[in-house]
TIKEPA-593389 format. One record per residue: residue number from 1; x, y negated, z negated of N, C-alpha, C, CB in turn. Coordinates in nm, 2 decimals, padded with zeros to 4 digits, always signed. Each point is the difference from the previous one (the first is absolute). Glycine has a CB too. Layout:
BEGIN
<NUM; <X; Y; Z>; <X; Y; Z>; <X; Y; Z>; <X; Y; Z>>
...
//
This chain:
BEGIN
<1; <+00.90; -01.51; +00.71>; <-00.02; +00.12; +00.08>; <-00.10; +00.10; -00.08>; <+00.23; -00.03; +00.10>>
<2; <-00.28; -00.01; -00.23>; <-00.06; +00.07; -00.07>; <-00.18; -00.01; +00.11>; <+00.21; -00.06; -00.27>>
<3; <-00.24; -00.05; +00.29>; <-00.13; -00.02; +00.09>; <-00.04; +00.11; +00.05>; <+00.05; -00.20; +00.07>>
<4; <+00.04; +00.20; +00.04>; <-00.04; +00.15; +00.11>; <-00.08; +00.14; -00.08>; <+00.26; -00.06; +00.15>>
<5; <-00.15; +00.08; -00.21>; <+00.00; +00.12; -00.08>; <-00.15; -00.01; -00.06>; <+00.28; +00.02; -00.06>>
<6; <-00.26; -00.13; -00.03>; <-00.12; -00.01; -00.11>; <-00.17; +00.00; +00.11>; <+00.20; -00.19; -00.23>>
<7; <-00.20; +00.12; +00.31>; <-00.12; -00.02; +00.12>; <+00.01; +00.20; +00.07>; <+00.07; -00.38; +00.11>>
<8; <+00.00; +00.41; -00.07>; <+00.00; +00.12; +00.04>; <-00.03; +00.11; -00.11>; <+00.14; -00.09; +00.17>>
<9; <-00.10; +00.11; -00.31>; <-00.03; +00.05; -00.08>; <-00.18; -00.04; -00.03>; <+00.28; +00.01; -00.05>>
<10; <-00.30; -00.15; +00.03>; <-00.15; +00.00; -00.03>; <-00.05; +00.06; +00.14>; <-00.03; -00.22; -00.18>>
<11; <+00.00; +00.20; +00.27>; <-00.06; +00.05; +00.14>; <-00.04; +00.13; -00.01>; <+00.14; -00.13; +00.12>>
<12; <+00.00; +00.19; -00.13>; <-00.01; +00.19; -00.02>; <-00.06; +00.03; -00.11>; <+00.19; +00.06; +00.11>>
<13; <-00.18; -00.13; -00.23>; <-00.08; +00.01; -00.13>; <-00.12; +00.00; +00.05>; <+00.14; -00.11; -00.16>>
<14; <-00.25; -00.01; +00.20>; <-00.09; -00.02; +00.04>; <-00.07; +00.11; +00.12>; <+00.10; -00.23; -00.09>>
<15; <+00.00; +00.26; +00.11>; <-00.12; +00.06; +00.13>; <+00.02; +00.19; -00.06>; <+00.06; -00.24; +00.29>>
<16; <+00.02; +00.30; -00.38>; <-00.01; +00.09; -00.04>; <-00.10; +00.01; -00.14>; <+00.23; +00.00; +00.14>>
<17; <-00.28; -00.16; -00.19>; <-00.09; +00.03; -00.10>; <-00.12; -00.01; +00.08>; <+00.12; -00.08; -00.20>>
<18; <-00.14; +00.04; +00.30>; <-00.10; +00.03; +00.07>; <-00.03; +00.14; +00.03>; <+00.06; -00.20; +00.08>>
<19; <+00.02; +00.25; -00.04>; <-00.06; +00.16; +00.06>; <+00.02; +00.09; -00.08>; <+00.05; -00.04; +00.21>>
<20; <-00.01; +00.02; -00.39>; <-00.01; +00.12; -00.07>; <-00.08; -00.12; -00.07>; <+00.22; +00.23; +00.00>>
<21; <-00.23; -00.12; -00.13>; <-00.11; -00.05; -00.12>; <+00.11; -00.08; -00.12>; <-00.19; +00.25; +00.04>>
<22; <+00.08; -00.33; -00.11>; <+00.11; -00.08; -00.09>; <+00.03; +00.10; -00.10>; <-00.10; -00.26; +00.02>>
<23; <+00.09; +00.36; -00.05>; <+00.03; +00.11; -00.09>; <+00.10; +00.06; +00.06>; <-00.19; +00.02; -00.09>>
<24; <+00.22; +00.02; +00.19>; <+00.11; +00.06; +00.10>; <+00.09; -00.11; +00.03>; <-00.13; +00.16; +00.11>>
<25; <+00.11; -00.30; -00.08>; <+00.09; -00.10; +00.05>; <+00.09; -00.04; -00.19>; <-00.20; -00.11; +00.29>>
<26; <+00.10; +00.15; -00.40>; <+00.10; -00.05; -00.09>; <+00.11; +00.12; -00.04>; <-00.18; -00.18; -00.10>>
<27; <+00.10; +00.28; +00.12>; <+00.11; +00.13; -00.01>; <+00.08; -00.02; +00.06>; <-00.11; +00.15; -00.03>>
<28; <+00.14; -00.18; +00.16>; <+00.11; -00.01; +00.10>; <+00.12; -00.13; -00.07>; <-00.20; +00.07; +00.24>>
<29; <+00.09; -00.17; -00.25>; <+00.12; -00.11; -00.09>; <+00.07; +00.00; -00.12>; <-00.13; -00.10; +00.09>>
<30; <+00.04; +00.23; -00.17>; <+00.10; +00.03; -00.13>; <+00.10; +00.08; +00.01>; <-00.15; -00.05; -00.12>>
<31; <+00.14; +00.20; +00.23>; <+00.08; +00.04; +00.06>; <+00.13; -00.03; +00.04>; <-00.18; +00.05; +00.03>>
<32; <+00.15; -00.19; +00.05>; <+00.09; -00.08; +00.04>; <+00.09; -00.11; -00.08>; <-00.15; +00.06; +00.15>>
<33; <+00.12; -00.05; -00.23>; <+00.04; -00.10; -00.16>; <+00.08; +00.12; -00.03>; <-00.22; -00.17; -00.11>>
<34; <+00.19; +00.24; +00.07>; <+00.04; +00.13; -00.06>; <+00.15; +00.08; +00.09>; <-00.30; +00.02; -00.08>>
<35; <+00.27; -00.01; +00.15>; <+00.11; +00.05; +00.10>; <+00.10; -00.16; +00.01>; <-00.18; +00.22; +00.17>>
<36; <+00.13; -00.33; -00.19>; <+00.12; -00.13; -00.02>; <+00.00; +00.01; -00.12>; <-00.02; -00.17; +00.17>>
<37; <+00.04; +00.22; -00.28>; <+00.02; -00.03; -00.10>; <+00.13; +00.07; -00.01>; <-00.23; -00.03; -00.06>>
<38; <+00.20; +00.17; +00.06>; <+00.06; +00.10; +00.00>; <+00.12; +00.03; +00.10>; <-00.22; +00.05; -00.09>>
<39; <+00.20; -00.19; +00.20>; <+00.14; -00.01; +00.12>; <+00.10; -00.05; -00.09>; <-00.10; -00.07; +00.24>>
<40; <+00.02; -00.06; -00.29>; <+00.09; -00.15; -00.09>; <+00.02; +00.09; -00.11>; <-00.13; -00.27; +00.05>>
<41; <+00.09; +00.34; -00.15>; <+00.06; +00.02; -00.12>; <+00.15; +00.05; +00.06>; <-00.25; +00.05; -00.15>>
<42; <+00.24; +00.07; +00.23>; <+00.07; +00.09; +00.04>; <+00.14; -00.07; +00.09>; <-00.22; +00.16; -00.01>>
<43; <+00.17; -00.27; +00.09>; <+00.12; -00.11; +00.01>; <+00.10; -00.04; -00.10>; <-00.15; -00.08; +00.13>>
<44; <+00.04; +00.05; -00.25>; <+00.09; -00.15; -00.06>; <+00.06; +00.13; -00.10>; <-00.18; -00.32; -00.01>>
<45; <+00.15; +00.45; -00.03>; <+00.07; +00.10; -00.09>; <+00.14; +00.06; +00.07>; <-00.24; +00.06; -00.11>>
<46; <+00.23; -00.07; +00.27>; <+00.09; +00.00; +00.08>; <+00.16; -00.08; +00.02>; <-00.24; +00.07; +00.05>>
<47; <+00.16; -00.22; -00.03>; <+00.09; -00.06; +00.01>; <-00.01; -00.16; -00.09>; <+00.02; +00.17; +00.22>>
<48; <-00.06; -00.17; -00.33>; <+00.03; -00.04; -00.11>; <+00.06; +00.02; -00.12>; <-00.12; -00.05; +00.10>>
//
């Protein structure tokens, strides 16, 4: 079940590096790293 996800994730990846700049599209992705980082740490300090 991972497929879907992963094919729909690159898609919307793809067509959002299209319409900003690769300088804006990596900001957005470390953003995004960053805000999952910061979910997971805060999980596993939770409930581990």
């Amino acid at each position: 079940m991972v497929t879907p996800a992963l094919l729909i994730g690159s898609l919307v990846g793809m067509k959002i590096h299209i319409k900003v700049g690769k300088e804006l599209f990596r900001n957005i992705v470390a953003f995004l790293l960053l805000i999952v980082s910061i979910v997971l740490l805060i999980w596993v300090l939770i409930f581990c």
